[in-house]
N, C-alpha and C positions, 0 to 999 in steps of 0.2 A: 208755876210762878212766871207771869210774865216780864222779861227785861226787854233791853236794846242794848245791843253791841253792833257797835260798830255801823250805827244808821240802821240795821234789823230787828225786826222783833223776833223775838225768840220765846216760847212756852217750855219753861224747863221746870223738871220734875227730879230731886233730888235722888232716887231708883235707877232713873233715865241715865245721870253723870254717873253714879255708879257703875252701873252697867256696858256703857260706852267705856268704860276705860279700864275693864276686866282685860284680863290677858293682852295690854299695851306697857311696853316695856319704861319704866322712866327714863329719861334725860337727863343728865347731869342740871342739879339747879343751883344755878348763875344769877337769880334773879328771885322778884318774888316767888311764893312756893305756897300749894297749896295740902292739906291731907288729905287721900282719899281711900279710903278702909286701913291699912298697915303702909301704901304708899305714900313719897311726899312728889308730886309732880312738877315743873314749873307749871305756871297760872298759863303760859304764853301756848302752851303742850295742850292743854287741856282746853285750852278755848277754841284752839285749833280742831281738836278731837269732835267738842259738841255743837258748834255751828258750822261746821264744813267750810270755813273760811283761812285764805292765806294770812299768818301771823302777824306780817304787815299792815293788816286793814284796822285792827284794832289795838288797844290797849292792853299793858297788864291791869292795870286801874278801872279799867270796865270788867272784864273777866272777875275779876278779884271782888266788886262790890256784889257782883251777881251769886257769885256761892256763896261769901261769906249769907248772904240772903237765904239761900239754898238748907244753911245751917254746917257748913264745911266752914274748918281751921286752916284759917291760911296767916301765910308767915309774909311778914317784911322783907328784902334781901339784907343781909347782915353787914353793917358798915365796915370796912374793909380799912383798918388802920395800919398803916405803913411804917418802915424805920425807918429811919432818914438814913439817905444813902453817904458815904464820908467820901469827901471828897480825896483826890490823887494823893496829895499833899498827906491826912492823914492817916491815910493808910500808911504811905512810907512811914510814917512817922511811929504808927503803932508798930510798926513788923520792928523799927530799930527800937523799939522801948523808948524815946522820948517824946515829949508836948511839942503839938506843931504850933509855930507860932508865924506871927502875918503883921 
């Protein structure tokens, strides 16, 4: 299949990403993620892997639309919901067992 990443054209062959990325160790994923045999890779990893290009040059969004083409399951990065941090005040206020008030 032909794409472009990153202003390249690239001929990729689903065998081809396979195989390129046999005995390459994953990375931690921080971001989008893509599967590939029993691995889950970042997309950013693997794009680096099959176009010989520094990670900078392109997108996860190009990588990402290219395999999913390819016929590879790739994942969204998972939205990251926070606790709200208590401010000084109610801390003190929990450790003494009463409501802080303002």
């Amino acid at each position: 299949m032909r794409c472009v990443i990153a202003r390249f054209p690239f001929d990729l062959v689903k065998s081809d990403v396979q195989q390129s990325m046999t005995g390459i160790k994953p990375e931690p994923v921080t971001g989008d993620s893509v599967t590939i045999g029993r691995r889950i890779f970042p997309v950013k990893q693997v794009g680096e892997v099959i176009t010989g290009q520094d990670r900078r040059d392109f997108t996860a969004g190009e990588v990402t639309r290219a395999l999913t083409r390819l016929g590879f399951t790739c994942h969204t990065a998972p939205a990251v919901v926070r606790a709200p941090v208590p401010t000084p005040l109610e801390t003190a206020s929990a450790q003494l067992g009463t409501a802080a008030r303002m």
